[in-house]
C-alpha positions in Angstrom: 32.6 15.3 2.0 30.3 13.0 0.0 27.8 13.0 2.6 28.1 17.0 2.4 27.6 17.0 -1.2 24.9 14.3 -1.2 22.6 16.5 1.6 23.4 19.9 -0.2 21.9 18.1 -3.8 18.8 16.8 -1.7 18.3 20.3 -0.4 18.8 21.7 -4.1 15.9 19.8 -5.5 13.8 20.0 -2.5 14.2 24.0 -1.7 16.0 25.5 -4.1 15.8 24.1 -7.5 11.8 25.4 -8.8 13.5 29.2 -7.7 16.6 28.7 -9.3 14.8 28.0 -12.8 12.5 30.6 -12.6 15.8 32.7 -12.0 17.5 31.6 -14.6 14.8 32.6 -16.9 14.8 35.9 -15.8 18.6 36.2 -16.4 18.7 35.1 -19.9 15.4 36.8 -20.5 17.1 40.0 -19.2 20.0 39.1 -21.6 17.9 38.7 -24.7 15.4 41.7 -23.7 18.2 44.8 -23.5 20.0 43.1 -26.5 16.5 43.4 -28.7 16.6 47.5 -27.0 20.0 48.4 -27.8 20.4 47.0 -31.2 17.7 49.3 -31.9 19.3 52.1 -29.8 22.7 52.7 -30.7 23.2 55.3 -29.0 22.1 54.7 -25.7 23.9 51.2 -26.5 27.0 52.9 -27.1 26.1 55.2 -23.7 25.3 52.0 -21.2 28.5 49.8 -22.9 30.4 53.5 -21.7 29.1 52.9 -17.9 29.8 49.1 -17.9 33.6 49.8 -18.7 33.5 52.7 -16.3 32.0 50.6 -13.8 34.6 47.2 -14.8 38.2 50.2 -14.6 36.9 51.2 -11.7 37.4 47.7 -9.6 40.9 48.3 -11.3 41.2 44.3 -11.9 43.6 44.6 -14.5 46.5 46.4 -14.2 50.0 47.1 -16.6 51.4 44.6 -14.0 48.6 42.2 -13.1 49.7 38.9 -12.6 47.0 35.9 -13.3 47.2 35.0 -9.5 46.1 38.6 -8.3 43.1 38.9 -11.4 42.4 35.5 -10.2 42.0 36.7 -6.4 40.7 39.9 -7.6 38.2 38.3 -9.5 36.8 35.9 -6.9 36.8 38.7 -3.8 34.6 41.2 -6.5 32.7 37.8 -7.5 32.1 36.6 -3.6 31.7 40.0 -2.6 28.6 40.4 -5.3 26.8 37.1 -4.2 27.2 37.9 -0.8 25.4 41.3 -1.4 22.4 39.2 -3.6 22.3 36.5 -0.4 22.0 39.2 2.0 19.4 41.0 0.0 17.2 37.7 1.1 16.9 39.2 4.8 14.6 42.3 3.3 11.8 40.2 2.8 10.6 42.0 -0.3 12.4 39.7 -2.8 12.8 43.2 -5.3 16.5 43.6 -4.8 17.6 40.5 -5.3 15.7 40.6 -9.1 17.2 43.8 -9.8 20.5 42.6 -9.2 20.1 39.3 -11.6 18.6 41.6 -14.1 21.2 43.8 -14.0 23.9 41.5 -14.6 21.7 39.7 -17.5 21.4 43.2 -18.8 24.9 43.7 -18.7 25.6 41.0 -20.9 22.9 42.4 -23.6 24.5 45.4 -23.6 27.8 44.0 -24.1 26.6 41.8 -27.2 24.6 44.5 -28.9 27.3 47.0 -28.4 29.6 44.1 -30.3 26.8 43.7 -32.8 27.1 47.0 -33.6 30.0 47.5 -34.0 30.3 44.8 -36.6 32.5 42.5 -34.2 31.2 38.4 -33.8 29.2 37.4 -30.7 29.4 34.2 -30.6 33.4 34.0 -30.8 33.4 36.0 -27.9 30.1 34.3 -26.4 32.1 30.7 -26.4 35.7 31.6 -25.8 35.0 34.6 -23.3 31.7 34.0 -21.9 31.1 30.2 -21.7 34.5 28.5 -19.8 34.1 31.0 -16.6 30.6 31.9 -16.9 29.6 28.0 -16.6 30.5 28.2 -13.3 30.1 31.9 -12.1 26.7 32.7 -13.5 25.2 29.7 -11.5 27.2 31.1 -8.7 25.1 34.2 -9.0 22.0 32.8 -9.9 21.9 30.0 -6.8 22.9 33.2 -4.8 19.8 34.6 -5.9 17.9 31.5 -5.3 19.2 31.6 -1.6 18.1 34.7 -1.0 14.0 33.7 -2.2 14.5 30.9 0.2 15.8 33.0 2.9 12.9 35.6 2.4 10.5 32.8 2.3 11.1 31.6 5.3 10.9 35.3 7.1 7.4 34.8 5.8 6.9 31.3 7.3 8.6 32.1 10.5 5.9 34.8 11.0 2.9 33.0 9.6 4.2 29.7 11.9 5.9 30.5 15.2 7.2 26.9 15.3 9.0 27.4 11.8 12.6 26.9 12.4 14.3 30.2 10.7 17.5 29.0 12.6 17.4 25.9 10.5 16.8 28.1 7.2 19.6 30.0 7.7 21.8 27.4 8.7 21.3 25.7 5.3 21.5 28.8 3.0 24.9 29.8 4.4 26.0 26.0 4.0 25.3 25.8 0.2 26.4 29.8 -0.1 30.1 27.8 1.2 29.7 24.4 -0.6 28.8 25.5 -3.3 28.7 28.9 -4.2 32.4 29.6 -3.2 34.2 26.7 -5.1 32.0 27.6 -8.3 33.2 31.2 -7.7 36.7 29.7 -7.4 36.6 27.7 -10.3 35.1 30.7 -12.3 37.7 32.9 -11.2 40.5 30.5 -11.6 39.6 29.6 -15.5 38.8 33.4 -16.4 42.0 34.3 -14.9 44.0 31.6 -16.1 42.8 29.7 -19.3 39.6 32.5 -20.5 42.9 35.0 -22.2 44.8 31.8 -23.6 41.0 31.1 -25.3 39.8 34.4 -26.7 43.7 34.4 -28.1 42.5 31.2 -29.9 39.3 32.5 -31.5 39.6 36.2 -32.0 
């Protein structure tokens, strides 16, 4: 397993790590951007915060009766099920999709915070005990899933500039880290928003 590991960090900083970045300023960025909007818009804050709980009921994740094992499995499958989508995306070499996606779910998060700001509730209570012990894990999850599909889109473009590229080899390695890495981080996230995230947000709000 330490070998494993050991390779999967080489091939981070080598292939994946200069798009990952750039990724992750375009999450936050997206974050910070829709927050700046809807504080100024309240009511289309108040109308987008109505379609993000919408959208959340609708994957019916937390029931009367939900136990912290099925939100945690429920959790992970709609978690696994969204990077998968964003990896995929990669195969369209057009790399739009997968930037939509990742600025949708930064723009989520802005909504969420301005529609709290708003409302005269605290941010960062909620930012550090709801956001921060899951997210630490699932939004690099996400992000790395994003990264993964840049690499794979890349390397649609190198296998037809260079016949001898070795697109095999490409997506060998994506769908290694996408199981190395991105599905314990998507465990872990799950586990700790299942599990310990409620127990936290008791704490501070």
């Amino acid at each position: 397993m330490k070998s494993i590991y050991r390779n999967q960090w080489d091939l981070f900083k080598e292939s994946y790590l200069k798009i990952f970045i750039w990724l992750f300023i375009l999450f936050i960025a997206s974050s910070f951007a829709v927050y700046a909007i809807m504080v100024k818009n309240p009511d289309l804050a108040t109308t987008l915060m109505n379609q993000v709980s919408k959208m959340f009921e609708e994957k019916d994740l937390m029931g009367p009766d939900t136990t912290s094992f099925e939100l945690a499995l429920g959790l992970f499958k709609n978690n696994t099920l969204a990077c998968i989508t964003l990896l995929v995306t990669g195969f369209l070499p057009i790399f739009l999709p997968a930037i939509a996606i990742l600025i949708m779910n930064g723009a989520i998060i802005g909504v969420m915070f301005a529609f709290m700001n708003l409302n005269g509730q605290a941010i960062m209570p909620m930012f550090f005990a709801g956001i921060v012990p899951h997210g630490i894990f699932e939004i690099p999850a996400i992000i790395l899933s994003g990264a993964l599909a840049f690499y794979v889109s890349l390397g649609v473009y190198r296998k037809i500039n260079n016949g001898n590229y070795s697109f095999r080899a490409c997506t060998v390695n994506v769908f290694k880290t996408f199981i190395f890495i991105c599905i314990p981080l998507l465990v872990f996230a799950a586990i700790i928003e299942a599990f310990i995230t409620p127990h936290i947000l008791g704490s501070f709000i």
